[in-house]
N, CA and C atoms as a LAMMPS dump frame, in Angstrom:
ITEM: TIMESTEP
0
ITEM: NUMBER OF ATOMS
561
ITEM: BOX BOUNDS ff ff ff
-5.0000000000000000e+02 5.0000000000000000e+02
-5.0000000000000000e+02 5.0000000000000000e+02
-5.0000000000000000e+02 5.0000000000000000e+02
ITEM: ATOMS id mol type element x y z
1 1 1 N 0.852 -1.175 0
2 1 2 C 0 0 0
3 1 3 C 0.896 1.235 0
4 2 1 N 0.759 2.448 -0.666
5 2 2 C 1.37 3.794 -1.008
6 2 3 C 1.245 4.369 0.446
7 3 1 N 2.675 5.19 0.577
8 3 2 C 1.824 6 1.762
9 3 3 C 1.086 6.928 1.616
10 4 1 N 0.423 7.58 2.672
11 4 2 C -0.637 8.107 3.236
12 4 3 C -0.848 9.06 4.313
13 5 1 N -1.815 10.002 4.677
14 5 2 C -1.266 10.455 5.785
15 5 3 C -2.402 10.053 6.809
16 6 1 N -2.018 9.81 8.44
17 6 2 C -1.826 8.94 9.642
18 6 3 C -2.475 10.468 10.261
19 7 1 N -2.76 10.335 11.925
20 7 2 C -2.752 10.769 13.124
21 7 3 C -2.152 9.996 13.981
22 8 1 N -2.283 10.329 14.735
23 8 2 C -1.834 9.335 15.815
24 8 3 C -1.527 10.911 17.195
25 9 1 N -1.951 10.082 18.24
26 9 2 C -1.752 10.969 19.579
27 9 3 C -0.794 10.483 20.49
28 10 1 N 0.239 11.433 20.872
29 10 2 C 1.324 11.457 21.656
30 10 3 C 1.096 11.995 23.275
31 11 1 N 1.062 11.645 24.419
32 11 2 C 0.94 12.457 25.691
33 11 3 C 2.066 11.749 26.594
34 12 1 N 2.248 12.265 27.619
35 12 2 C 3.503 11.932 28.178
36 12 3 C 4.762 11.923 28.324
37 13 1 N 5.622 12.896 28.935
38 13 2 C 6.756 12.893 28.389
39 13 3 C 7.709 12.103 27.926
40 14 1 N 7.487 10.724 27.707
41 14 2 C 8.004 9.866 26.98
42 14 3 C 8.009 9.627 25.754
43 15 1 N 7.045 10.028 25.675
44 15 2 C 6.121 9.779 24.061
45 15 3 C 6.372 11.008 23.13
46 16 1 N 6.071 12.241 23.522
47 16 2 C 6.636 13.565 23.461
48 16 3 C 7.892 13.188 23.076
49 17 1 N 9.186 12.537 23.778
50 17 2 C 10.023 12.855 23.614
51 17 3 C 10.685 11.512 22.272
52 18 1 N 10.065 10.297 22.877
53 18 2 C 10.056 9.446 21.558
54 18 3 C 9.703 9.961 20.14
55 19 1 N 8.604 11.016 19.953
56 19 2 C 8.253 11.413 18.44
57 19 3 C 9.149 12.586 17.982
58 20 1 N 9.859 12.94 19.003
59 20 2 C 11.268 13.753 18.443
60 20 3 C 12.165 13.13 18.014
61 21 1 N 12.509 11.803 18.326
62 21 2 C 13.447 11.221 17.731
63 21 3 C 13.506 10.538 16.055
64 22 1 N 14.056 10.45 15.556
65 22 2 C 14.321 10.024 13.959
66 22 3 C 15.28 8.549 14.372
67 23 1 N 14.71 7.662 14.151
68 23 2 C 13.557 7.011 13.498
69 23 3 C 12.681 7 14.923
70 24 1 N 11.552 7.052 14.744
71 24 2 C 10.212 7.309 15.61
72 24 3 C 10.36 5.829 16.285
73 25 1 N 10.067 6.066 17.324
74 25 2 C 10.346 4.113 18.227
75 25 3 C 8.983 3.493 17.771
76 26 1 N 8.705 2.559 17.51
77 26 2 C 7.443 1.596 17.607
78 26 3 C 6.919 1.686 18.59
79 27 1 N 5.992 1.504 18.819
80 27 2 C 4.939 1.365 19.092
81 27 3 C 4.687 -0.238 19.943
82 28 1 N 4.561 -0.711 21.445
83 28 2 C 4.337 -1.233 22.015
84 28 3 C 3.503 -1.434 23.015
85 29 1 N 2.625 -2.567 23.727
86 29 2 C 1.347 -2.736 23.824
87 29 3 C 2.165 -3.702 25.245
88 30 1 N 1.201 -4.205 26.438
89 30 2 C 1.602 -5.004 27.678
90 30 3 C 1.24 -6.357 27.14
91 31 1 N 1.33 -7.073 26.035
92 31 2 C 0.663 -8.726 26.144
93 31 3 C 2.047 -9.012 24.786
94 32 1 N 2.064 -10.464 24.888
95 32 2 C 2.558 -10.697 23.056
96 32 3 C 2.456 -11.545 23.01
97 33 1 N 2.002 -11.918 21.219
98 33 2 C 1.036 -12.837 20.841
99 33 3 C 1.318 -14.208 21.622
100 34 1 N -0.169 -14.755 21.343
101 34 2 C -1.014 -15.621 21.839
102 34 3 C -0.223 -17.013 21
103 35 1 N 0.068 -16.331 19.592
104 35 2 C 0.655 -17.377 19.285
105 35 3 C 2.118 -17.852 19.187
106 36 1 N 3.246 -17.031 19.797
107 36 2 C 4.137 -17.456 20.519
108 36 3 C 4.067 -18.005 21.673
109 37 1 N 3.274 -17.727 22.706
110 37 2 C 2.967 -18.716 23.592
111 37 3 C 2.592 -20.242 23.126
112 38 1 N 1.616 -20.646 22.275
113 38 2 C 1.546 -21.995 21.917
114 38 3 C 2.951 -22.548 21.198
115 39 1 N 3.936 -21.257 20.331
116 39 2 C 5.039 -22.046 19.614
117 39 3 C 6.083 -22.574 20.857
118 40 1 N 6.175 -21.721 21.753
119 40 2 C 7.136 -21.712 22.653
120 40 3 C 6.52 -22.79 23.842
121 41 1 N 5.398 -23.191 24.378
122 41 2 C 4.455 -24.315 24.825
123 41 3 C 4.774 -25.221 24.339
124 42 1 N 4.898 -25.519 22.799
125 42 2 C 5.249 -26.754 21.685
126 42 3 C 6.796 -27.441 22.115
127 43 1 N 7.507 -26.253 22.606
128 43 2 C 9.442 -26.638 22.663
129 43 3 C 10.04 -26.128 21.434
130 44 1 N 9.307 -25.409 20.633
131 44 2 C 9.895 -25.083 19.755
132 44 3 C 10.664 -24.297 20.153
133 45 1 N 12.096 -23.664 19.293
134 45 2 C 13 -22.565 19.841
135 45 3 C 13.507 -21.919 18.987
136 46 1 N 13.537 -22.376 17.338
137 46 2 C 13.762 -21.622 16.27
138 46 3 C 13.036 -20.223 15.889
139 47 1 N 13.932 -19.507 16.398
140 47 2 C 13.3 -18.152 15.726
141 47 3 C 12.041 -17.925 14.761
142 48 1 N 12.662 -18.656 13.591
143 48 2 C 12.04 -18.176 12.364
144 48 3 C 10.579 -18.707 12.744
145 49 1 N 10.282 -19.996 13.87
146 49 2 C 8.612 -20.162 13.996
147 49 3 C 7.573 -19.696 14.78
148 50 1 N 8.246 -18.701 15.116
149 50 2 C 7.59 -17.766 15.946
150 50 3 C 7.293 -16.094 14.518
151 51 1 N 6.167 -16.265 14.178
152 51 2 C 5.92 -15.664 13.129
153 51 3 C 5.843 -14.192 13.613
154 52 1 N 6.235 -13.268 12.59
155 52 2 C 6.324 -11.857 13.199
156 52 3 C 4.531 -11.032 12.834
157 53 1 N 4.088 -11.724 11.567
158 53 2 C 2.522 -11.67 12.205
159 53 3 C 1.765 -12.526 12.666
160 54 1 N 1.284 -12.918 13.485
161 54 2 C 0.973 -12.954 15.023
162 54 3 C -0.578 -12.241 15.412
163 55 1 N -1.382 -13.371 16.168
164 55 2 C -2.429 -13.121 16.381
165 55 3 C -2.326 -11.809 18.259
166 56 1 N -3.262 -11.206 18.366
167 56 2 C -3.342 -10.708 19.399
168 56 3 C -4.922 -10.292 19.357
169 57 1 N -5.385 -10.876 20.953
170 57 2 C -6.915 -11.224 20.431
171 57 3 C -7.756 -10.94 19.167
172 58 1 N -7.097 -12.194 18.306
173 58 2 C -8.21 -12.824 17.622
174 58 3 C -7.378 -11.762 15.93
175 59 1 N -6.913 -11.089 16.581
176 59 2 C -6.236 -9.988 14.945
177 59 3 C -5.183 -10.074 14.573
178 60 1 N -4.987 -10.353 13.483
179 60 2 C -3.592 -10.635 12.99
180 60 3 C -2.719 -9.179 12.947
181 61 1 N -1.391 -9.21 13.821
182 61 2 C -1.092 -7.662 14.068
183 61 3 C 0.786 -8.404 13.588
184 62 1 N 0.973 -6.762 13.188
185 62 2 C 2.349 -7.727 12.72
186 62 3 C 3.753 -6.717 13.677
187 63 1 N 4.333 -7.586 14.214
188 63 2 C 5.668 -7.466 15.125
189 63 3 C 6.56 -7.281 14.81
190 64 1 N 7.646 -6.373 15.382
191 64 2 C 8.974 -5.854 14.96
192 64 3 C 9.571 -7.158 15.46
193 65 1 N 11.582 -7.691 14.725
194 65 2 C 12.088 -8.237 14.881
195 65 3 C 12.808 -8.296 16.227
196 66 1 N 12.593 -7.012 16.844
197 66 2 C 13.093 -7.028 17.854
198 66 3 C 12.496 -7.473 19.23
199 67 1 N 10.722 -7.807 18.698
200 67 2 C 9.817 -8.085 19.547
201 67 3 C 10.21 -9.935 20.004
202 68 1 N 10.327 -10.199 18.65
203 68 2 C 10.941 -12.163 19.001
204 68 3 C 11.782 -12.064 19.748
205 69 1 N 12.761 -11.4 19.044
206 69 2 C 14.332 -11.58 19.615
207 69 3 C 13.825 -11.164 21.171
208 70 1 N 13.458 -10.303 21.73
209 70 2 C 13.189 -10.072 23.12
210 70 3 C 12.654 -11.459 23.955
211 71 1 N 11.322 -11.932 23.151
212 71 2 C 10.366 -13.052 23.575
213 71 3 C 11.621 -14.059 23.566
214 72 1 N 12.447 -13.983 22.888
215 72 2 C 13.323 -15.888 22.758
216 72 3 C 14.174 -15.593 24.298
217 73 1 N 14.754 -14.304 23.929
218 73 2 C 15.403 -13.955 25.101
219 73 3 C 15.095 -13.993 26.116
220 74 1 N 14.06 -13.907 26.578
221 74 2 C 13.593 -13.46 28.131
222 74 3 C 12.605 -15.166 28.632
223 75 1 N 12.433 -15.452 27.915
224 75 2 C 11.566 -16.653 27.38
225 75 3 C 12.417 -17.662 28.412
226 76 1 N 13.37 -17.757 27.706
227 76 2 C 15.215 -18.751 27.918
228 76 3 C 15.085 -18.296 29.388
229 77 1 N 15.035 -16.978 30.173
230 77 2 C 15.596 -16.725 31.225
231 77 3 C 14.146 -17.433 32.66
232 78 1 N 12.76 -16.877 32.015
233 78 2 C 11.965 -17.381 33.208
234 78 3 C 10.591 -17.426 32.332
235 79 1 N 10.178 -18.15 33.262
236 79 2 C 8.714 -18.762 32.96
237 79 3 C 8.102 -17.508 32.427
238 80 1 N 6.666 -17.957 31.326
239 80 2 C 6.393 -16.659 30.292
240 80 3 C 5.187 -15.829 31.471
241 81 1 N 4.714 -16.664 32.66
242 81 2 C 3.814 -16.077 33.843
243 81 3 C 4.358 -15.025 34.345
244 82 1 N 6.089 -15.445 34.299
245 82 2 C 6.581 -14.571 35.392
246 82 3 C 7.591 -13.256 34.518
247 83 1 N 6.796 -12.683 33.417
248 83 2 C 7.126 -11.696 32.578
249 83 3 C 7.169 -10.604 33.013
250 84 1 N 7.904 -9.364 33.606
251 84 2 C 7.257 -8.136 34.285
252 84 3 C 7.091 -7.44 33.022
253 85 1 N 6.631 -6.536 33.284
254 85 2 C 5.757 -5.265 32.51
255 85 3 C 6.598 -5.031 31.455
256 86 1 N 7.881 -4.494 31.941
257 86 2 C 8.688 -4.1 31.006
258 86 3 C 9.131 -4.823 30.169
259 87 1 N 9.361 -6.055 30.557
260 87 2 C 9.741 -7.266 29.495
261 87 3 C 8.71 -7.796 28.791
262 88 1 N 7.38 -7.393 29.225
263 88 2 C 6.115 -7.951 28.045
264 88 3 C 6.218 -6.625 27.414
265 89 1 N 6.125 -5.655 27.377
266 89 2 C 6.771 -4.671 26.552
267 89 3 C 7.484 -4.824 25.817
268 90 1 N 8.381 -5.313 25.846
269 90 2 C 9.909 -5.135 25.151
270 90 3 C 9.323 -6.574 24.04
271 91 1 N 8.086 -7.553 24.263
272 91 2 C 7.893 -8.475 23.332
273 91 3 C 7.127 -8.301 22.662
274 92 1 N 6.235 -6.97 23.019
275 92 2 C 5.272 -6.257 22.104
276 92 3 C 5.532 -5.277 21.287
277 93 1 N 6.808 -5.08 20.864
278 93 2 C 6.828 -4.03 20.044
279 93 3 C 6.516 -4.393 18.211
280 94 1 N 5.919 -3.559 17.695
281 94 2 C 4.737 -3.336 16.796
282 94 3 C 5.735 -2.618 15.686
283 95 1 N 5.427 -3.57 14.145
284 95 2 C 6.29 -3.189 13.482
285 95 3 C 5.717 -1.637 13.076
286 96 1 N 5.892 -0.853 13.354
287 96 2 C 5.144 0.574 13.281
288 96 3 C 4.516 1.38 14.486
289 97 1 N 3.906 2.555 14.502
290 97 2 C 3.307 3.101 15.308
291 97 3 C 2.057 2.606 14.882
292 98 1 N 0.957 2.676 16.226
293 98 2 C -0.457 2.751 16.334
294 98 3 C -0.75 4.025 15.668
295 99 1 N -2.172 4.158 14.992
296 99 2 C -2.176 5.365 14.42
297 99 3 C -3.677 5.388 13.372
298 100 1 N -4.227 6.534 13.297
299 100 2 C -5.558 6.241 12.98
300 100 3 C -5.475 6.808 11.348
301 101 1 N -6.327 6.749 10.538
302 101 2 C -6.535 7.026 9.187
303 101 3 C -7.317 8.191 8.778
304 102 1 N -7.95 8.513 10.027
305 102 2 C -9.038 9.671 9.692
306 102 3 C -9.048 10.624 10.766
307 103 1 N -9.047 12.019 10.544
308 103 2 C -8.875 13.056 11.788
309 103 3 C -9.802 12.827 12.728
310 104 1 N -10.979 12.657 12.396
311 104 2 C -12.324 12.161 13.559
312 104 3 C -11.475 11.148 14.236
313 105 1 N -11.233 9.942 14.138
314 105 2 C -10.737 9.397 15.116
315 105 3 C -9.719 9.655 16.041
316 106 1 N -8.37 10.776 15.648
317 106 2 C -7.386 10.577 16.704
318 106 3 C -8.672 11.703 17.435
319 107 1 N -8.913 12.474 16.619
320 107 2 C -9.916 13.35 17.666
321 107 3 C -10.712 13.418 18.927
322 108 1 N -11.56 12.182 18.884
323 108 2 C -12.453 11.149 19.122
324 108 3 C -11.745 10.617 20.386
325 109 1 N -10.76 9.858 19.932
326 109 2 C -9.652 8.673 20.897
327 109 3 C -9.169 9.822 22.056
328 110 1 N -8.88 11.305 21.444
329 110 2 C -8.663 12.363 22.336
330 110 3 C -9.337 12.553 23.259
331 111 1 N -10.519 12.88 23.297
332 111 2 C -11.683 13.578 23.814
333 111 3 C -12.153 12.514 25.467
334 112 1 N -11.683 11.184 24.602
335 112 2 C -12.209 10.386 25.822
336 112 3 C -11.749 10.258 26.675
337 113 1 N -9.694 10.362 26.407
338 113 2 C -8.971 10.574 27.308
339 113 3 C -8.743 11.86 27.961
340 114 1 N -9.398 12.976 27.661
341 114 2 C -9.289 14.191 28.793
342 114 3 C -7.759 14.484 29.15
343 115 1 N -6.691 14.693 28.514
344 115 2 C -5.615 14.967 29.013
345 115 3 C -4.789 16.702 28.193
346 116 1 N -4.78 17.387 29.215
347 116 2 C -4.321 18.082 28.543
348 116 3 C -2.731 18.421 27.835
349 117 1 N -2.135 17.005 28.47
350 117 2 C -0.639 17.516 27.329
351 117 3 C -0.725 16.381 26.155
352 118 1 N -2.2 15.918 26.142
353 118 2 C -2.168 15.083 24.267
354 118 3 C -1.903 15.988 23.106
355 119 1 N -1.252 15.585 22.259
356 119 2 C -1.116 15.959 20.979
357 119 3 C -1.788 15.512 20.197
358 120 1 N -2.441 15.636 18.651
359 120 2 C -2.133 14.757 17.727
360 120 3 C -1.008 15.374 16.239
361 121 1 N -0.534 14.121 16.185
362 121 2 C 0.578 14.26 15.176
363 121 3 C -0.003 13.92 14.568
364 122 1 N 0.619 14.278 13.498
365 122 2 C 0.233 14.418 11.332
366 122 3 C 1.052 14.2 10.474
367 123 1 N 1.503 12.6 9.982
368 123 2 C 2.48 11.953 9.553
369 123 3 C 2.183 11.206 8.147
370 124 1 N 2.993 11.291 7.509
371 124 2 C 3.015 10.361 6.066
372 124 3 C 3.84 8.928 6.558
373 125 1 N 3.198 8.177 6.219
374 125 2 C 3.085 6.851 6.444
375 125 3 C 3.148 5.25 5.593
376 126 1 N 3.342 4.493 6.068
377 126 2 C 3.258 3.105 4.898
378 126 3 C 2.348 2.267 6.001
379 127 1 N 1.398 1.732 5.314
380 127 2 C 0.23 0.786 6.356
381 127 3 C 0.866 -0.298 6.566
382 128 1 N 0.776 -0.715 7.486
383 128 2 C 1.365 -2.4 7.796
384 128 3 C -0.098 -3.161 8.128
385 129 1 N -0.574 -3.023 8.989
386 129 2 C -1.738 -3.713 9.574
387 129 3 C -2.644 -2.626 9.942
388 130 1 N -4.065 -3.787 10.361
389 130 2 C -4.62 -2.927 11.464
390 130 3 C -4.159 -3.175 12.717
391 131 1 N -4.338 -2.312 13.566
392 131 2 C -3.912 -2.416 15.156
393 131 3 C -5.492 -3.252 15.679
394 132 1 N -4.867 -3.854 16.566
395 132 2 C -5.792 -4.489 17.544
396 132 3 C -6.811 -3.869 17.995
397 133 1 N -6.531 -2.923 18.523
398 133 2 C -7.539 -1.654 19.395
399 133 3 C -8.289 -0.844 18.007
400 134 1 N -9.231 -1.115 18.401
401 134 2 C -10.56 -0.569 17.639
402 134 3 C -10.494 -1.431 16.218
403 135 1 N -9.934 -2.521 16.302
404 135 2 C -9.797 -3.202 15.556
405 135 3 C -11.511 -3.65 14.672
406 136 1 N -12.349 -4.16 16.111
407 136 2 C -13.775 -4.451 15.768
408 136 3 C -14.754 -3.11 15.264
409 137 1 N -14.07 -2.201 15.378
410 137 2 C -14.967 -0.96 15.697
411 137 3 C -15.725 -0.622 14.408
412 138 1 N -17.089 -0.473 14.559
413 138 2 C -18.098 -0.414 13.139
414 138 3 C -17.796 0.676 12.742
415 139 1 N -16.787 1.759 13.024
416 139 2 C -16.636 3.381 12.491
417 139 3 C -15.486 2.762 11.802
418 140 1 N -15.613 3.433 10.48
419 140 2 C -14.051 3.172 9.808
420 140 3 C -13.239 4.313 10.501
421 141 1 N -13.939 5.553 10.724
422 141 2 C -13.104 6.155 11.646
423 141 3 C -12.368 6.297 12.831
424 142 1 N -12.695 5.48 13.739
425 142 2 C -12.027 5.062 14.402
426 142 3 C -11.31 3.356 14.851
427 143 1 N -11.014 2.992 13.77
428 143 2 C -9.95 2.14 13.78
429 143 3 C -8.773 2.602 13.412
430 144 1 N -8.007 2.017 14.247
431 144 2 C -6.603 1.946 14.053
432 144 3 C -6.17 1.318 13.439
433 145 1 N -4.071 1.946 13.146
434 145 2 C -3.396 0.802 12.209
435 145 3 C -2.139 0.881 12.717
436 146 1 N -1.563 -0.144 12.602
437 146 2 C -0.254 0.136 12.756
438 146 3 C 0.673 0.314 11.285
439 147 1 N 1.681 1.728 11.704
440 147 2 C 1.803 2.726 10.192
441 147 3 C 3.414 2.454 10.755
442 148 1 N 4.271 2.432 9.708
443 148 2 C 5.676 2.394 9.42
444 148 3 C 5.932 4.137 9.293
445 149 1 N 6.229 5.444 10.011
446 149 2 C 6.355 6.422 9.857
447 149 3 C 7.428 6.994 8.821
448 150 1 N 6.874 7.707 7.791
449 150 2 C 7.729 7.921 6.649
450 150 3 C 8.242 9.259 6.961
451 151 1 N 7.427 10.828 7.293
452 151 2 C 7.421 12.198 6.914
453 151 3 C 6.571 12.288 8.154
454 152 1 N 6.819 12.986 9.092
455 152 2 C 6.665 13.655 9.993
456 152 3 C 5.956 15.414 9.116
457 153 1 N 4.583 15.711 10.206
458 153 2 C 4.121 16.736 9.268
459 153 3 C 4.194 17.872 10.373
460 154 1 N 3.223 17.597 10.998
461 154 2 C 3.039 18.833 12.487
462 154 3 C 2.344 18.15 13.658
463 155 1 N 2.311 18.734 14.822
464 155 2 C 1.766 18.65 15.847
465 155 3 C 1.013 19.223 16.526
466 156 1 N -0.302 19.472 16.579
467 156 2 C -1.369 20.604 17.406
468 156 3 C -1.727 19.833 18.613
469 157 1 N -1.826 20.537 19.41
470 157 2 C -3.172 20.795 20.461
471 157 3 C -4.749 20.233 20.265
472 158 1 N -5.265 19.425 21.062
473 158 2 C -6.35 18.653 20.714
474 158 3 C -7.517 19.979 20.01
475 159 1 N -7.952 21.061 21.074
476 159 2 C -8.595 22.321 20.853
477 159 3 C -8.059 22.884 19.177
478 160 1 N -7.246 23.341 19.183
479 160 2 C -6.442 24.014 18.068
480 160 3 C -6.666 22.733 16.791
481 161 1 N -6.569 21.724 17.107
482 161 2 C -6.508 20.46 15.789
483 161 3 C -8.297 20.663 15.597
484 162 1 N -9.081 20.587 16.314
485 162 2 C -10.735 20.534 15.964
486 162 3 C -10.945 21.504 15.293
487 163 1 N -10.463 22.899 16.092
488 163 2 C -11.027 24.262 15.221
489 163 3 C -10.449 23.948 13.696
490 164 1 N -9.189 23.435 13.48
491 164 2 C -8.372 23.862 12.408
492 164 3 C -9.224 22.521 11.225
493 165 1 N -9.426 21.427 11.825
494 165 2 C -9.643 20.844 10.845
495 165 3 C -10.895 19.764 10.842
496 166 1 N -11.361 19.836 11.963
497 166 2 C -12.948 19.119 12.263
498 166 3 C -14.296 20.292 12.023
499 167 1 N -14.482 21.362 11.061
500 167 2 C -15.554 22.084 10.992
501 167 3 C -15.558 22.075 9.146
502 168 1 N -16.678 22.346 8.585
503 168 2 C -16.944 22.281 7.388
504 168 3 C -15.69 22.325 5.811
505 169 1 N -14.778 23.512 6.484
506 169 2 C -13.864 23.797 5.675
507 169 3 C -11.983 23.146 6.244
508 170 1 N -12.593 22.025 6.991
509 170 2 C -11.207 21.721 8.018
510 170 3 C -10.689 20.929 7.627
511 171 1 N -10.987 20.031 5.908
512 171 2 C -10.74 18.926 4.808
513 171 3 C -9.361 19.54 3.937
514 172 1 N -9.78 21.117 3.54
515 172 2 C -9.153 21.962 3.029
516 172 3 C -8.09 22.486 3.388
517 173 1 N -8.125 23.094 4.854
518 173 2 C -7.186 23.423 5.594
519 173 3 C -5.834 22.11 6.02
520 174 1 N -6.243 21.087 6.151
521 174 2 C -5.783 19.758 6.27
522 174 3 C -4.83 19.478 5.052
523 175 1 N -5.751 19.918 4.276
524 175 2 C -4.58 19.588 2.728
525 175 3 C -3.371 20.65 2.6
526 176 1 N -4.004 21.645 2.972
527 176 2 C -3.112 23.294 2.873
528 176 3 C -2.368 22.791 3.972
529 177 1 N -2.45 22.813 5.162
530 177 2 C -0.734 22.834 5.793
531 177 3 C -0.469 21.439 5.618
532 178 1 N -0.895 20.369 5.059
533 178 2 C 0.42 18.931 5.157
534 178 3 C 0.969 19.332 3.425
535 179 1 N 0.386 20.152 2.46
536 179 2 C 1.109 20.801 1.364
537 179 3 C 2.338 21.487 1.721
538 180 1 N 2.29 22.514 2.791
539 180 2 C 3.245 23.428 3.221
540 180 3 C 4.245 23.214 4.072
541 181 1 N 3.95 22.471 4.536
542 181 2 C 5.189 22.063 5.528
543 181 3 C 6.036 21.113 5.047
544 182 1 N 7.222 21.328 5.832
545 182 2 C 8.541 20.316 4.914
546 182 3 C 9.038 19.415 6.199
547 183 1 N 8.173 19.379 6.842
548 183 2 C 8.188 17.763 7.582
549 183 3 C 8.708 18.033 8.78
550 184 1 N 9.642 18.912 9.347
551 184 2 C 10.55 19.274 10.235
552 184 3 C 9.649 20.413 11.246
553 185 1 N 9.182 21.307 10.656
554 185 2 C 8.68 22.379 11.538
555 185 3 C 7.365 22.205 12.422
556 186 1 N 7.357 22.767 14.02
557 186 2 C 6.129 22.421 14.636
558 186 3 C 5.713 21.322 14.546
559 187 1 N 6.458 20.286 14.328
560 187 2 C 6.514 18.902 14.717
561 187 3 C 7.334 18.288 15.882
């Protein structure tokens, strides 16, 4: 698939400070797949059968290489029960960022979380999957995907992103600044 342009919402100074960096970190979730647990259950231990797409309830979501390599690793060291947070982390990382397709949704995904240091970012992108989360969701607008980040565009303010581009003429305006900007500025 061509790229495209993405949202996706940043809060936290981690995250904040992750979407400053070049190359943008992936995107990671607290569980990893369901179906490395049955390969690794089996005795299997070869890398390559632990598939990098990978079910996670019930959706086929596809995994960075560094997500196995973590799972074989940590796997080897202790039982998969006794995983802490950070290390089921480190087996969930997502070949791409989470990230929505349509401004209504990061909008939307905003609103529910009430936080005032969310962003949403405005990125050119390559689709990999859908993301798990809102995976079922009957709005095409608010499903997610997980996006390979190509071009970094800008960053607003949840308030400032609605006025600018959720009202009649905010389709237009949307096209006019990801035209104008050269990827770097107010991002």
């Amino acid at each position: 698939m061509s790229d495209a342009v993405y949202y996706r919402l940043i809060w936290q100074p981690e995250l904040h400070a992750a979407w400053d960096k070049d190359p943008v970190p992936n995107s990671t979730h607290n569980f990893y797949p369901s179906d490395w647990k049955d390969v690794w259950d089996s005795g299997e231990r070869e890398p390559n059968s632990f598939p990098l797409a990978a079910k996670v309830m019930g959706i086929e979501t596809v995994f960075h290489d560094n997500a196995r390599k973590a799972f074989l690793e940590i796997a080897t060291e202790k039982k998969l029960a006794d995983f802490t947070q950070q290390e089921t982390a480190r087996c969930s990382e997502l070949d791409g960022v989470c990230a929505f397709v349509h401004p209504k949704g990061a909008y939307n995904y905003a609103v529910e979380h009430d936080d005032p240091s969310i962003r949403i970012v405005v990125f050119e992108g390559e689709y990999v999957c859908v993301c798990h989360e809102g995976a079922n969701s009957d709005d095409p607008e608010m499903k997610s995907h997980v996006v390979r980040v190509k071009k970094k565009l800008f960053r607003r303010v949840v308030p400032q992103f609605a006025q600018q581009y959720l009202n009649d003429s905010g389709g237009d305006q949307l096209l006019n600044d990801i035209q104008t900007k050269d990827g770097t500025s107010n991002c």
